[in-house]
One Martini backbone bead per residue (centre of mass of N, CA, C, O) as a GRO file, in nm:
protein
  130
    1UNK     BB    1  10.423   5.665  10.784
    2UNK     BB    2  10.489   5.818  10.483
    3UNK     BB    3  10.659   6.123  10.546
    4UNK     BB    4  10.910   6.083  10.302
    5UNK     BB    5  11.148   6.093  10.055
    6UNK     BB    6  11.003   5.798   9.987
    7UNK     BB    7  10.706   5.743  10.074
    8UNK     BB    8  10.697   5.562  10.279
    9UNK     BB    9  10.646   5.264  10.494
   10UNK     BB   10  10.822   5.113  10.763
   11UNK     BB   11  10.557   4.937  10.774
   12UNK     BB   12  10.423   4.651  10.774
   13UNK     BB   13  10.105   4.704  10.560
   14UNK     BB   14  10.127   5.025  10.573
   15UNK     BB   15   9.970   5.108  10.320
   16UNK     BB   16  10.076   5.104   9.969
   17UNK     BB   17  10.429   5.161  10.056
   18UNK     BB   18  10.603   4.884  10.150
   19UNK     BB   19  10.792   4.666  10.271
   20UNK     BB   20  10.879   4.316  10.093
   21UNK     BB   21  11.180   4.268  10.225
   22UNK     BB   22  11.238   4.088  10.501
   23UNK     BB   23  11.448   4.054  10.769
   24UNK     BB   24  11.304   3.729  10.778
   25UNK     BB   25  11.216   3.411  10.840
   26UNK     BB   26  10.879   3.407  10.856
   27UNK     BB   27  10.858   3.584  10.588
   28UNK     BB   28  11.086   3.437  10.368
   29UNK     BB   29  10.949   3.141  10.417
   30UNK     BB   30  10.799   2.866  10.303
   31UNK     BB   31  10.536   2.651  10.414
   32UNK     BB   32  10.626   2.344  10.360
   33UNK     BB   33  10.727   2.139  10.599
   34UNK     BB   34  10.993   2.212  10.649
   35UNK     BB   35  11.328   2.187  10.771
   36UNK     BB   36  11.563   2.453  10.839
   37UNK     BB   37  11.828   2.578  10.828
   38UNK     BB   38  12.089   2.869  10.847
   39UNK     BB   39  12.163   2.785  10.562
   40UNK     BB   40  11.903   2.698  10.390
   41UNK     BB   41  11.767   2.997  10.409
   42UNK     BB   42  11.949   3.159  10.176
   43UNK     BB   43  11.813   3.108   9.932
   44UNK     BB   44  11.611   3.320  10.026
   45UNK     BB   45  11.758   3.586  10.136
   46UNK     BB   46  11.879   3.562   9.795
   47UNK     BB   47  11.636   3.649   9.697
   48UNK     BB   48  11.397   3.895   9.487
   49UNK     BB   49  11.159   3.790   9.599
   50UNK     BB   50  10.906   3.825   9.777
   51UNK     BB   51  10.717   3.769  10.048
   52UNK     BB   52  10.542   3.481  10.139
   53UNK     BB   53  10.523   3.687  10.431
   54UNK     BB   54  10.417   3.870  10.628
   55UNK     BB   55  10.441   4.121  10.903
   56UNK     BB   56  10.262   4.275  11.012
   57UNK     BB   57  10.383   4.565  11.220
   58UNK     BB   58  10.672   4.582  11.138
   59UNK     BB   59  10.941   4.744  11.223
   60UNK     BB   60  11.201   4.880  11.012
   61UNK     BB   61  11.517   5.030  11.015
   62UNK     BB   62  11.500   5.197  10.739
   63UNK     BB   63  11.676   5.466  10.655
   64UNK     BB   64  11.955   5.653  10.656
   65UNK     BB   65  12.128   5.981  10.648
   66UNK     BB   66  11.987   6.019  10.333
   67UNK     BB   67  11.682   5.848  10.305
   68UNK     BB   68  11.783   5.579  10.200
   69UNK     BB   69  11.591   5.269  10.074
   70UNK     BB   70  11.648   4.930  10.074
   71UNK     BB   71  11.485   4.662   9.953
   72UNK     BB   72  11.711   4.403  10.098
   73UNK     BB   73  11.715   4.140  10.288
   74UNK     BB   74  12.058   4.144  10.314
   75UNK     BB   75  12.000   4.438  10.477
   76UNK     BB   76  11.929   4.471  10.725
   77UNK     BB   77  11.980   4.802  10.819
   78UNK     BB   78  11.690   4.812  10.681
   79UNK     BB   79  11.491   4.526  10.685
   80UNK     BB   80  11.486   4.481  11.004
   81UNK     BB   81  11.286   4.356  11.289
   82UNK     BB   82  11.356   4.471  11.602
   83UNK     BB   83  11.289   4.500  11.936
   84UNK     BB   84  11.416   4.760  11.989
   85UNK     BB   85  11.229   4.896  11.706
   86UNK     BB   86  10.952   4.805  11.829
   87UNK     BB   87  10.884   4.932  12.124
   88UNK     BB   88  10.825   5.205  12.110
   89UNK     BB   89  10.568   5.157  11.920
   90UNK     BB   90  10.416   4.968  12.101
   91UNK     BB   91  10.402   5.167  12.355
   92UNK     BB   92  10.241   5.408  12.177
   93UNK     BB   93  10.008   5.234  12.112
   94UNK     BB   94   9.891   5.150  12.384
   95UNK     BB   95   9.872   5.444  12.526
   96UNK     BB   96   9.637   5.525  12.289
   97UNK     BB   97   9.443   5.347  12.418
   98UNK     BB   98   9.083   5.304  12.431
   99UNK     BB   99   8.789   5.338  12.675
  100UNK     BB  100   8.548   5.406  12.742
  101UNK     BB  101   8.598   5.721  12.938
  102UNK     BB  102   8.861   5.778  12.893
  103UNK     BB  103   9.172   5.915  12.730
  104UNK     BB  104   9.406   5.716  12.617
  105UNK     BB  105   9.658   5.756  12.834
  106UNK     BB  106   9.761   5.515  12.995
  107UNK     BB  107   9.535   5.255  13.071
  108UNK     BB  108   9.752   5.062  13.170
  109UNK     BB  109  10.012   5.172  13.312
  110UNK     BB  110  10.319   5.111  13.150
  111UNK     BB  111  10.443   5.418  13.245
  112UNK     BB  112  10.455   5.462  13.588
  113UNK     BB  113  10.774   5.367  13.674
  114UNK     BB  114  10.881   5.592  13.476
  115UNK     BB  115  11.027   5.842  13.488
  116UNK     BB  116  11.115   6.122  13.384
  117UNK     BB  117  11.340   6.306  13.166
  118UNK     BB  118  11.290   6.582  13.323
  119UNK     BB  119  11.280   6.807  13.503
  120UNK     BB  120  11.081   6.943  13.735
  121UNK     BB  121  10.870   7.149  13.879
  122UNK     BB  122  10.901   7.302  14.106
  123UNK     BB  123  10.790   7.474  14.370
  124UNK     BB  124  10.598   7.666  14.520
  125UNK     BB  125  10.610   7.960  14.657
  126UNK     BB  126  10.582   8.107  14.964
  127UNK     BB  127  10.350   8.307  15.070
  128UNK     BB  128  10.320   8.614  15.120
  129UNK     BB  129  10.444   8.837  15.407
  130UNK     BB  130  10.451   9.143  15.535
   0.00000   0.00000   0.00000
């Protein structure tokens, strides 16, 4: 989360140096109480101003294959927070939370019925018997 060759947090309010211009209708429009088409919101889309608004917590799609990220609202694959790329993060972050008293691991059990990813430990050998 923020330690990368670009030095910076792909999750939106994250640190010092995190995505500006992030692809999303409700952090790049001005709340003037206005109702706007999805051709209307172009003009801020292509606007090089940062967003009128955070959407703190949003992990964007990230950096290139290369390391390189682009803070361009108009180039979503970089910094578009889709359900898909924010789910895993919001999983583990579920997982790790904590109440008085317990471990911190999955205190909610919302990965109880997810199965394991690889093979089980075998079952132990029976007994030697002379």
């Amino acid at each position: 989360m923020g330690k990368n060759p670009m030095n910076m947090s792909y999750i939106v309010g994250y640190g010092k140096k995190f995505p500006r211009h992030v692809h999303h209708r409700g952090a790049s429009i001005p709340n003037d109480h206005k109702h706007y088409s999805c051709t209307g919101g172009w003009k801020w889309r292509d606007t090089h101003n940062r967003n009128p608004h955070n959407i703190t917590g949003a992990m964007v799609g990230g950096p290139n294959h290369f390391d390189q990220f682009h803070d361009s609202r108009t180039n979503y694959n970089y910094t578009e927070p889709t359900l898909a790329g924010n789910a895993g993060l919001v999983a583990a972050l579920i997982s790790l939370t904590s109440i008085a008293g317990t471990s911190g691991v999955d205190i909610n059990t919302i990965f109880e019925a997810i199965p394991p990813f690889g093979p089980q430990n075998p079952p132990p050998p029976p007994p030697w018997k002379p």
